[in-house]
Structures are given as C-alpha cells and as structure tokens.
C-alpha positions in Angstrom: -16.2 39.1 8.5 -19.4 36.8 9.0 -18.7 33.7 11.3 -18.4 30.4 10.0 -22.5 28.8 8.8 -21.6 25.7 9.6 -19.9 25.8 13.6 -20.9 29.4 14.2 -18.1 30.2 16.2 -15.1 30.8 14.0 -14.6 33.4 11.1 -15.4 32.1 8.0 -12.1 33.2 5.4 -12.7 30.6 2.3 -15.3 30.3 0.1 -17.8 27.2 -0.1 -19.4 26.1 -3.0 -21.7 23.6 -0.6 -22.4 26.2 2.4 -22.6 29.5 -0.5 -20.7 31.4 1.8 -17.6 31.9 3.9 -16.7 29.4 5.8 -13.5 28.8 8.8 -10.2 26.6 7.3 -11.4 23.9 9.8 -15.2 23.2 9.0 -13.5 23.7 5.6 -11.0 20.7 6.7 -13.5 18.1 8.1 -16.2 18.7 6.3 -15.1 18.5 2.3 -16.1 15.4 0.7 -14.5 14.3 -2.7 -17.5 14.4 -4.9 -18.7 17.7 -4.6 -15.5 20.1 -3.3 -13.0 18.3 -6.2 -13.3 21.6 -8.4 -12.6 23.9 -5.1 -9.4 25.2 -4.6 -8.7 24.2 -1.3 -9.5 20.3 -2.0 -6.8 18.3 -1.5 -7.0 14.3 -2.0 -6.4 12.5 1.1 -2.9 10.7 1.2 -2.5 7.2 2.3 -0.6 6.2 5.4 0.9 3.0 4.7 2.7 3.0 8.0 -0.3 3.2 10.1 -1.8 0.3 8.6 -2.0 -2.7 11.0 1.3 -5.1 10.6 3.0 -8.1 12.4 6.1 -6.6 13.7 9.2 -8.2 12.9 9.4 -9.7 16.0 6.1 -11.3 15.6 7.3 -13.1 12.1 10.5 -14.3 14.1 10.1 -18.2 14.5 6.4 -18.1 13.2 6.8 -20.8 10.8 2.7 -20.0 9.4 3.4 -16.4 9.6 6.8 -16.8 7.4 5.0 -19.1 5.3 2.9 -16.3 4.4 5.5 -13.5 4.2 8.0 -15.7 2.0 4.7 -16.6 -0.5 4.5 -13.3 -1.1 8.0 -12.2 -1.6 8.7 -15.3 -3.4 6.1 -14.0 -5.6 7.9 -10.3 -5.8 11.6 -12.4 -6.8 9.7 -14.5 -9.4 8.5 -11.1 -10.9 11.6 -9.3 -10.8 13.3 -12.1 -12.6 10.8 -12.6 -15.3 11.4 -8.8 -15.7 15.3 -9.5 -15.9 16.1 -8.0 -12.4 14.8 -4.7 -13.3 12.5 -4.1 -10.7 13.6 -1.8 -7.8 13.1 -1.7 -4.0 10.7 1.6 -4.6 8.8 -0.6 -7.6 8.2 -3.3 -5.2 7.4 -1.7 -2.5 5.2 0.3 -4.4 3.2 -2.7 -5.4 2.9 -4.1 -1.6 1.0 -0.4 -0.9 -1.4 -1.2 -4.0 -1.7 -4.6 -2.8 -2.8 -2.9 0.7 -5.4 -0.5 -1.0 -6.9 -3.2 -2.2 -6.9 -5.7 0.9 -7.1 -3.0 3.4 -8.5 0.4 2.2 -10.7 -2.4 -0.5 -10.1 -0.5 -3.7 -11.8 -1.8 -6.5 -9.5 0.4 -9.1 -5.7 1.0 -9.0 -4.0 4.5 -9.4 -1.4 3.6 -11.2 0.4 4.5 -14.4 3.2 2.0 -14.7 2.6 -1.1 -16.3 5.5 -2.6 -14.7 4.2 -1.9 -11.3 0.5 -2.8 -12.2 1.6 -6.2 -14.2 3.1 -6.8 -10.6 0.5 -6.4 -8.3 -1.5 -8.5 -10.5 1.4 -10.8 -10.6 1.7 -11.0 -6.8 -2.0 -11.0 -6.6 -2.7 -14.8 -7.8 0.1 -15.9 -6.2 -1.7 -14.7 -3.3 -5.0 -15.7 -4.4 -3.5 -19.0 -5.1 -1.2 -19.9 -2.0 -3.1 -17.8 1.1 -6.8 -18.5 -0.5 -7.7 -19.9 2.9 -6.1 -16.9 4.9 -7.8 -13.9 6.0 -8.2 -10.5 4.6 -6.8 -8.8 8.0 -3.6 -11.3 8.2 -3.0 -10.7 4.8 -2.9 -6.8 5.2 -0.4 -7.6 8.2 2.2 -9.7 6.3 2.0 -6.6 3.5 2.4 -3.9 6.2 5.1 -5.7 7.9 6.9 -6.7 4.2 6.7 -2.7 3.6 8.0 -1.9 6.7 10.8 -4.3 6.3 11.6 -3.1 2.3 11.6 0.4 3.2 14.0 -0.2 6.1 16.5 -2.0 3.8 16.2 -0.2 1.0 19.0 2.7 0.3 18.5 4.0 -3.5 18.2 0.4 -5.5 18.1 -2.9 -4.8 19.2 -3.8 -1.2 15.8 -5.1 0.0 14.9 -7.1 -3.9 19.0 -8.4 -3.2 17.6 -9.7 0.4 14.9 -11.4 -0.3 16.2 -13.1 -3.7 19.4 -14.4 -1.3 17.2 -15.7 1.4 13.5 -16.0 0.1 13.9 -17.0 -3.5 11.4 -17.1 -6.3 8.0 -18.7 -6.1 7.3 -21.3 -8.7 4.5 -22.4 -7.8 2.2 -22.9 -4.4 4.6 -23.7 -1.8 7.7 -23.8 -3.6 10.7 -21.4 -4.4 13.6 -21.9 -5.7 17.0 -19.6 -4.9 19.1 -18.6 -7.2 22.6 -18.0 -6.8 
C-alpha cells in the first residue's frame, strides 16, 4: 500500500474523494470537512458535547441571588410551558430544549435540528422569555445558567418528570418578567 498524500508517513487504507487517493484513518479523521466529504462513507456528523460546555456549578448558583434570578427566569419559563401544554412535557423534552437553546447561544446556530414541534414551540417559548427578562445579560452567562440547568435536569431526572416536578414545586411558572407564580 502507498503512504498517506497528505502526512506521508502512515499507510493510506480509505479512499478520498478530496486527496483522489488512499489516505490513513487519521488525516482521514482531522482533515474531513462537512461540505465536501458528506457523500463519503466514512463521514460522520460531529456530535455535540453539552457537558463540556462552560456552566456555573451548582455551588456557584448557591446564595447568588443575580445568578438564581437568571436560572429561575428560565425555568420559570420551562413550567409556564409545560403547563400551557397540560403537563405533558418531560424531563428529556426539556432538557432537550436547554441544549437547542445552547446551540444557539453557545455553538450560535442560526437553524434548529429539530423535528418536534413540541420541543421547537419551546425553545421559542423559552427564548423571549429570555429575550425579554436577561436582555441586558451576556451571551456567555447565559450559556452558563443553560449548562448548569442541564446539568442539574439530567441529574434529577430518572425516566419522567422528577426534574419538571422540582422546578414547578420550587421555581414556579413565569408570567411575566420577574414574576412566577407556584402552583400547588
């Protein structure tokens, strides 16, 4: 086998459609770009780490009363939603909707990946509350009360609703900008 065109060093074993040749697994690895090795078979779409994302930790939040202010806005937000949508909306739904709202404050996404309207009607949902109530707060403190709100729903959670349960007991539903409501 020819080496690898690109590092010369290694054997080339797959097929490039850039390099027209062989090239090694690893140039193969840190090399492919999205627009022009999509149609090869070794593509693969990068997956998001949501738990390497910067976040307060919870410690951080603890007696923070801006910092709390911030986190209950937006999970006053997720309790409003859940109960316009007659408490149908499950620990994996919301915290699926903090990770879009992280793709788009964090990774900046201008498009969402998303097929469920239920989750997309609550991002955007959550979204104006945030616009609305945090307008004067930075992007990166933003991104940190969403990695340290997924952090804490995924830790809760079990298989339903532990974490939508906490928040509505303690947090309560947003009604407007700066005040929630619980419901008992």
């Amino acid at each position: 086998m020819a080496k690898c065109p690109v590092c010369n060093s290694r054997k080339g074993k797959r097929r490039c459609l850039i390099a027209d040749g062989l090239i090694c697994s690893l140039c193969c690895g840190t090399t492919r770009k999205e627009e022009s090795c999509s149609k090869c078979s070794y593509f693969q779409k990068p997956t998001r780490k949501y738990s390497e994302v910067p976040a307060y930790t919870v410690s951080d939040m603890d007696g923070n009363l801006e910092l709390e202010s911030y986190g209950n806005s937006i999970e006053g937000a997720l309790c409003a939603y859940d109960a316009d949508n007659n408490n149908l909306l499950k620990d994996n739904d919301a915290i699926r909707i903090v990770e879009l709202l992280i793709d788009k404050y964090h990774f900046l996404d201008h498009e969402m990946n998303e097929q469920s309207p239920l989750i997309l009607n609550g991002v955007y949902f959550v979204d104006k509350s945030i616009k609305e109530d945090l307008s004067d707060v930075s992007n990166e403190i933003i991104v940190k009360i969403l990695g340290v709100i997924r952090f804490v729903a995924k830790r809760r959670t079990k298989i339903g609703r532990e974490y939508m349960s906490v928040i509505h007991q303690y947090v309560g539903q947003r009604l407007a900008q700066g005040v929630r409501i619980l419901v008992q």
